[in-house]
C-alpha positions in Angstrom: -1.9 31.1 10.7 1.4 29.2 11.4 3.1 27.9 8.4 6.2 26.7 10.2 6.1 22.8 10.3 7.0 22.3 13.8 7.5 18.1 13.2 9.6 18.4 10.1 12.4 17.7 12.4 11.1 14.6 14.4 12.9 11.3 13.2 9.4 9.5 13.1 8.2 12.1 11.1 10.4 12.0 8.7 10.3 8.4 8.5 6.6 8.0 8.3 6.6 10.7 6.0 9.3 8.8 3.8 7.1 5.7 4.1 4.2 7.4 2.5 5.7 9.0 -0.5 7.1 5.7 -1.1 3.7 4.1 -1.0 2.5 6.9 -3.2 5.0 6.4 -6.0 4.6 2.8 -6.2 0.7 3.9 -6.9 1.9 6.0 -9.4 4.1 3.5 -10.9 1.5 1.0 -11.2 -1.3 2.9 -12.7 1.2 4.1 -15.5 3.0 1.3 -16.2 0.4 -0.9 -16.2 -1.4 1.8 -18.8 -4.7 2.4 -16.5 -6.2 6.3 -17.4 -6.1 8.0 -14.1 -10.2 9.2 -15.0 -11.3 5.3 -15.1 -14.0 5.3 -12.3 -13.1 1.6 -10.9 -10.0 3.7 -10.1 -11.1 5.2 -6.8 -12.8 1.9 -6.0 -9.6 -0.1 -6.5 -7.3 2.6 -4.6 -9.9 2.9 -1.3 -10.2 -1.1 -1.7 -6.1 -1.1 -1.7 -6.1 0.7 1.8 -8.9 -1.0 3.2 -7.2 -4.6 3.0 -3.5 -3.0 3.5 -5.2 -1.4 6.7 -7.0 -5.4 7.6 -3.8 -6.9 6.8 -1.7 -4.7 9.3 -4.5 -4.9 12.5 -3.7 -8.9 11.6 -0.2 -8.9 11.6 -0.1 -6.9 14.7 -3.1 -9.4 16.5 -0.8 -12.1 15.4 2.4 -10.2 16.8 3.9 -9.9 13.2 6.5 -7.5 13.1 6.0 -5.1 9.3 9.4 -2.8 8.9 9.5 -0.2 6.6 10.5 -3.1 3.6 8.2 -5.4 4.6 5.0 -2.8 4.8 5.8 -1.6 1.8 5.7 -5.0 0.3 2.5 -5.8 2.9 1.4 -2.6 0.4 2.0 -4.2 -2.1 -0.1 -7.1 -2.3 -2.8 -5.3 -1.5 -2.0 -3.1 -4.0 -2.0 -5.5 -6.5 -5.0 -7.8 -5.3 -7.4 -4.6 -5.1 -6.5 -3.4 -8.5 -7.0 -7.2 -10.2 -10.2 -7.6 -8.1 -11.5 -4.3 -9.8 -10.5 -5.8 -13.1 -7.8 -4.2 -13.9 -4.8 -6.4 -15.9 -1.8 -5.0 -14.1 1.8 -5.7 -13.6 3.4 -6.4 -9.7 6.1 -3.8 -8.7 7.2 -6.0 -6.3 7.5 -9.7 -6.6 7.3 -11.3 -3.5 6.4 -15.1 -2.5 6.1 -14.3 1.4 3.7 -16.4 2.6 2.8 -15.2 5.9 1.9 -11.4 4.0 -0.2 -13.5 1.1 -2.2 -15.4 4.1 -2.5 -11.4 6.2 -4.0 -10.1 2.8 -6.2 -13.7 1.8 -7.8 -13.4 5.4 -8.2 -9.2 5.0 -10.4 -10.4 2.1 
């Protein structure tokens, strides 16, 4: 079996890999500091509801020809973040306050 990583050195790797951890620490961040027990079984419903609308709200953007950099996806993530973990009833607390109006209306209509 190879082990050597032979896109470890690819710019675009690196950068979506950077964008990933990024959206994986701000998961992190949220379940802790918002005190939710990482065995709570509306957990795995909240995160694949999370991706689901983050993954609706990006095919919009792009049908709309909205351009999401890295700062914006991440807030895109966000909100979906946020709006899939409230809709699964849990009380948590934004990482990223944001009052973009054109990412609240991708993630309303991803609903």
């Amino acid at each position: 079996m190879n082990t050597k990583d032979e896109f470890g050195h690819d710019p675009n790797i690196q950068r979506t890999r950077k964008y990933f951890a990024r959206m994986e620490a701000m998961d992190l961040e949220l379940i802790k500091g918002s005190g939710i027990s990482f065995f709570d079984p509306k957990l795995r419903q909240a995160r694949d509801m999370r991706l689901r609308l983050f993954g609706r709200a990006c095919t919009g953007a792009a049908r709309k020809g909205i351009f999401l950099d890295e700062e914006t996806g991440i807030m895109l993530f966000n909100i979906c973040q946020d709006t899939a973990f409230k809709k699964c009833g849990f009380k948590v607390s934004s990482l990223i306050q944001t009052n973009n109006p054109e990412l609240l209306s991708l993630v309303k209509e991803a609903l």
